[in-house]
Structure formats: structure tokens, C-alpha cells
N, C-alpha and C positions, 0 to 999 in steps of 0.2 A: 286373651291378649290384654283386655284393660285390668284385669287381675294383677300381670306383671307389670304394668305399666305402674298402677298403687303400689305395689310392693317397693319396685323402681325407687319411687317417689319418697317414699315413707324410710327408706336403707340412706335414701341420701340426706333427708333431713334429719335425721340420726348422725349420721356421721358429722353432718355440717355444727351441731352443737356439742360435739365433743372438740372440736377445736379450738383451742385457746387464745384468745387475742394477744396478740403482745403487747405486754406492761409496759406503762410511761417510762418506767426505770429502765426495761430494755433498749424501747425507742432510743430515750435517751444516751446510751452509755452505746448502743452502733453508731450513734451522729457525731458522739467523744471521737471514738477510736477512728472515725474519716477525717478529723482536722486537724486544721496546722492552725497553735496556738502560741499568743503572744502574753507575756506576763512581764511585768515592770516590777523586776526586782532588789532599784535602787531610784532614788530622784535629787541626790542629794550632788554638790560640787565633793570634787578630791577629797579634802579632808572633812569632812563629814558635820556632824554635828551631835554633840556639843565639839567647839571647834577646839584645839588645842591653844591653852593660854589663855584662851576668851575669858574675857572680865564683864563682857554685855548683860542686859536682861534676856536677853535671846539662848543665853548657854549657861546664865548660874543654876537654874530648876534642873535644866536637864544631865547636871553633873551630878543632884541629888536621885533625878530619878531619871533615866531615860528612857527615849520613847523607842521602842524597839522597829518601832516602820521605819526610823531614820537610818538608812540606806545609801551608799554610795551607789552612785549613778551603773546603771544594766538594765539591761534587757534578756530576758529567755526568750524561747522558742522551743513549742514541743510538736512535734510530726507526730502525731498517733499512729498514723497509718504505717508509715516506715522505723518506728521506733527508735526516732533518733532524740535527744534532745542538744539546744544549743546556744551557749552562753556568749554576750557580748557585753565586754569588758572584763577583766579578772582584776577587782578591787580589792582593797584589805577587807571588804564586809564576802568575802567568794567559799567560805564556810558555810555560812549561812543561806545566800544565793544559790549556791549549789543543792543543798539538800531539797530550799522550795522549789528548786527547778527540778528534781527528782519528785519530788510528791504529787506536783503535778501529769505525771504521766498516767499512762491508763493501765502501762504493763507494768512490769518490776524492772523498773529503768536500773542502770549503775549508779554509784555514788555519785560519780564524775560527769559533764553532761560529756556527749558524745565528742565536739567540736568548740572552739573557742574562734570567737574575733576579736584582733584589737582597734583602736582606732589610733591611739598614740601612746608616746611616752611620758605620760604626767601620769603622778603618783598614785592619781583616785583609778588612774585606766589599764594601768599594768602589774602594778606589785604584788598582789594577787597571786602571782604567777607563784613566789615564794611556799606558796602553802603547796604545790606539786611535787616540790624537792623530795631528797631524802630525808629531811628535818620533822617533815609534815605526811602527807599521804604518799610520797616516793610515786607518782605516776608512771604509768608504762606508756611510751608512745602516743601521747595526749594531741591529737592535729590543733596548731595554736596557726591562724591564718594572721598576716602581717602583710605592711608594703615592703620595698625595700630597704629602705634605709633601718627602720625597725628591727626587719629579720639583721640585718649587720648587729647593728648596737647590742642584740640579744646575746647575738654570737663572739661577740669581741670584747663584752662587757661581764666581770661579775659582779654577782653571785647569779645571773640570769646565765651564763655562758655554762654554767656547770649542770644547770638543768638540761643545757639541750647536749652535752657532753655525756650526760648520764641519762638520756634518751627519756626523760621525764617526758619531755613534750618534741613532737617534728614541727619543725616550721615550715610553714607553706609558704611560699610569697604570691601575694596579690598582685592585682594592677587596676589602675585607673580605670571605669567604668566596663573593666572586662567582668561576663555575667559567668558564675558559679554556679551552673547547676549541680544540688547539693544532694536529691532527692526527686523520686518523681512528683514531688507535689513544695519544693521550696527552692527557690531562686536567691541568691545575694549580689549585690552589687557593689561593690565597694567606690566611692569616686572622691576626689582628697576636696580638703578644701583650705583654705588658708589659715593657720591659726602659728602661735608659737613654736619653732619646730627646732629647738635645742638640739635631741637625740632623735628626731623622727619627723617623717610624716605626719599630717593628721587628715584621717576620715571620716566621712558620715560612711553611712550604708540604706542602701532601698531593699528590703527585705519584701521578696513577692511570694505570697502563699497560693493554693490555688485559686482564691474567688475575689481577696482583696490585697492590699502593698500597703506597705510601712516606710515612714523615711527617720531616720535615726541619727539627728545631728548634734551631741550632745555639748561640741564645742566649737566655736568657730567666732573668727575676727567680724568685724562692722558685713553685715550683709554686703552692701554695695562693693565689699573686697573681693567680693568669689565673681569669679567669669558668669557661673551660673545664675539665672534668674532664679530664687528661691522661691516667686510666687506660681512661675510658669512649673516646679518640681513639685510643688502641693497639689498643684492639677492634677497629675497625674498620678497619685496615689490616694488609698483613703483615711490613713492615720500618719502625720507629721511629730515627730517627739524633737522638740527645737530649746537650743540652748535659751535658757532664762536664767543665766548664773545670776546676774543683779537685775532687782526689779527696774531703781533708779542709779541715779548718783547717789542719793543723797546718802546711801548706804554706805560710802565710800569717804566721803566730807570734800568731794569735789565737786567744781562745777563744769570743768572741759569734760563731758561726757564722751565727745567721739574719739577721746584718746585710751579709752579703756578696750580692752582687746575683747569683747563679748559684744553682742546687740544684747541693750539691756529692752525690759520688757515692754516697756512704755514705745521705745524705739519701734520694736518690730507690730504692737498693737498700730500705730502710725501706720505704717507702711501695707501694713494687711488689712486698715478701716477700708477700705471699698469692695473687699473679696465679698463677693455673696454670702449669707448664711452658712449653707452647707462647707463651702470651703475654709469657713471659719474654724466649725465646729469640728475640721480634720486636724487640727491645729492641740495637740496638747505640749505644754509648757513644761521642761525638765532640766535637772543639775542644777538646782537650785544651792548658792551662797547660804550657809548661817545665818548669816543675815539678812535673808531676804524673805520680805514677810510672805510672800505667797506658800509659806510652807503651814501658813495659819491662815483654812479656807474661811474664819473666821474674821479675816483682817479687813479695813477697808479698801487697799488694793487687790486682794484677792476677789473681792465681791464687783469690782471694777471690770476685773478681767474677766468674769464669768457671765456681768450682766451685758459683757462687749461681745460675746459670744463665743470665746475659746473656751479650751477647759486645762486644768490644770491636772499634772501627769500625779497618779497615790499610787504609793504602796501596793503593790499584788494585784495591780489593776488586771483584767483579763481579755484582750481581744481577739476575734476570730478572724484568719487568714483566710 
């Protein structure tokens, strides 16, 4: 009996060192394939930078040499888990955004992400759209999510009427803080907020992943405009991306600051000095003006903002939902 007992023994610790731990690299790439990932694939205002016509110090270098992170304003989203990816905004830089939104997956995503939002009709948030026609990549049935008035304008407007005419793209219509579930593990919100509304609406979005939430306001009139408490919306998520088109006036050669249709930076740093630490540091800064130095983390306004506790939104940044 104690014979088998050592044999027992001796068979199992045998077999117990023939099995292989699993490698950091697999750890890793099973914890990839569970989340819902965010990547900041523009930070820049509409027309971009270097800006067109610009004669400033801000844009003559970069007409010689440009910096390739400079990005018109987007955001992706990559589901591992359900293998979706999902593009907000369709900007003139949406060649480019698109493929890094493709590289980032874990499988062999499409060319194209899965899903589009828009927020409105200005030229950095929509034109984009032109690269889906038959001109460009001719898309098939591309889901483009809208409000109302939007999906109209699309529809009754060319050269955008002929994309949904030639089923490049379907348009969804949204609604006001109705929740989208998109996926079992990502949620959208779409809820409008005040800004210039020529041809459109305009919206943020609260993107909920499964562990943490986003809020995505990339343009919007004087805070104190919207119904909403912007501080009480920070609450409740963990990463805020807020319009920072102008840092100051002074970018501008004016001094009625509260007639310019954006919170400029200085403004909403005001308004957010008593937020605790933590709710500070949910707070990163986006759609930055040509002219606005925060796009130089070098600048002394930049180094302001950083040492007040936000942070400022870069290039390919990566966060976990």
C-alpha cells in the first residue's frame, strides 16, 4: 500500500513539471482580447494644422515639415472581445484613423471600423465621410449613427446624399440620451449639447465599456449654456475628453472672451479648481485651435495645465474601458 502510495506521488510530481506556465506574452494578449479599448486618433480643431493660409509661427515649420500626430479631432474604440471596431468622427485625416483603428485590434479586423458616430455638421466632424463613396473605398452598408436633423441634411444634401443613395453607408438616427447597446461589453449615449447648429445638431457621447466610461465633448458653447451640469457628468465617468479649441483670447486679438462660442481653457480650469484631484485628473483636454499652445506640452500654458492637475489629450493615447 505505501508502495503505491510513492509511485502515486512520484507520477504526480512528474506530470506536475511537465506543465508549462503560461508566458507573460500569453497573459497578456488573453487580457488584450477581454477589453474594450479607447485610442485618441485626432486632437486637433476642423481644419487642422498647419492651418490653411496660416502666416503665424505656429504653421510656417510645419508647412516645411509636418508633424504627423497632428490629427483632426476622433476617437476609436476596439471590443476585442466581440470584434468590433468603432470610429467617432469621420474627418478629412479618416484614412489614416481608420487603418490605426484597424492595427489596433487583436484579430484581422476590416479596413473600415465596424460603426461610425457623428456629432455634427462642421467640416473637421463629417467630410470624412467623402472617402466611403465610389471615388474612394466605394463602402458597402457602412452603419453611420446620426441625430436627426443630420440624418436629413445627409439625405437631402450632395455629394453626402449620393453616398447613402449608393448604400455606401445606412444611417441610423439617434436620440437624445437614449442608451445604445452596441455590444455585450459597450454602451453609447449620445445627449446634444448647444453649440452652432447651421446643418445639424451637435453632440457629445458617454461611451461605457465594461469596468470604466468616457465622456466625449469635442465641441460645445460657454459651459453655463448646456442644461447639464458638466461637473456633476465628470462624476460619473472616468475619462472626460472636453473641448479646449482656444486656450485664451489672446489667440484670437480679443478681449470679450464670453462671446466666442467654445469654453476656452483657462475658463473651464476656473470652473473645475475645487474638483478634487482625482476628478481633475479624468479631465483630459481636446480639439485644439492651431493656435493654441497646448499642442506644445512644452509651452508655459501647457505646463499650467498639467501642474493644475488635468492632462492634455496626444496622439494614440490608449485607455482601458
Amino acid at each position: 500500500m505505501k508502495s503505491q502510495l510513492l509511485f502515486g506521488s512520484i507520477l504526480s510530481l512528474l506530470l506536475s513539471c511537465n506543465e508549462v506556465p503560461p508566458t507573460s506574452s500569453a497573459i497578456e494578449k488573453k487580457s488584450t482580447v477581454e477589453k474594450v479599448e479607447l485610442i485618441v486618433l485626432g486632437t486637433l480643431q476642423d481644419a487642422g494644422s498647419p492651418h490653411i493660409a496660416c502666416k503665424k509661427d505656429c504653421c510656417s515649420g510645419l508647412f516645411k515639415n509636418p508633424d504627423l500626430s497632428r490629427k483632426v479631432v476622433s476617437l476609436g474604440i476596439v471590443d476585442h472581445r466581440n470584434h468590433e471596431t468603432f470610429l467617432f468622427e469621420a474627418t478629412p485625416d479618416i484614412s489614416e484613423q481608420a487603418k490605426l483603428l484597424k492595427n489596433h485590434a487583436s484579430w484581422e479586423a476590416t479596413e473600415l471600423p465596424t460603426r461610425i458616430f457623428l456629432t455634427h455638421a462642421h467640416i473637421g466632424h463629417y467630410t470624412g465621410l467623402m472617402y466611403l463613396g465610389k471615388e474612394a473605398t466605394n463602402a458597402n452598408h457602412l452603419p453611420t449613427y446620426v441625430m436627426p436633423k443630420m440624418k436629413t441634411y445627409l439625405e437631402q444634401n450632395g455629394p453626402w446624399s449620393q453616398l447613402v443613395l449608393n448604400k455606401n453607408i445606412d444611417l441610423h438616427p439617434i436620440e437624445n440620451r437614449k442608451v445604445l447597446s452596441m455590444t455585450s461589453t459597450l454602451k453609447i449615449v449620445p445627449f446634444q449639447v448647444p453649440h452652432r447648429d447651421e446643418y445639424s445638431e451637435a453632440v457629445g457621447y458617454k461611451i461605457i465599456g465594461p469596468n470604466k466610461s468616457a465622456l466625449f465633448i469635442p465641441d460645445i458653447d460657454k459651459w453655463q449654456k448646456w442644461e447639464t451640469n458638466i461637473v456633476s457628468e465628470i462624476k460619473e465617468v472616468d475619462f472626460a475628453f472636453l473641448d479646449a479649441t482656444f486656450y485664451d483670447g489672446d489667440e484670437l486679438n480679443t478681449r470679450d472672451i464670453s462671446q466666442i462660442p467654445h469654453p476656452f481653457v483657462i475658463e473651464s480650469m476656473k470652473l473645475f479648481k475645487n474638483l478634487p484631484k482625482k476628478e481633475k485628473e479624468k479631465i483630459h483636454f481636446i480639439h485644439f485651435n492651431h493656435t493654441n499652445p497646448l499642442l506644445n506640452l512644452e509651452s508655459p500654458q501647457a505646463k499650467i495645465v498639467l501642474k493644475n492637475g488635468f492632462n492634455i489629450a496626444q496622439f494614440n493615447q490608449n485607455l482601458t474601458l
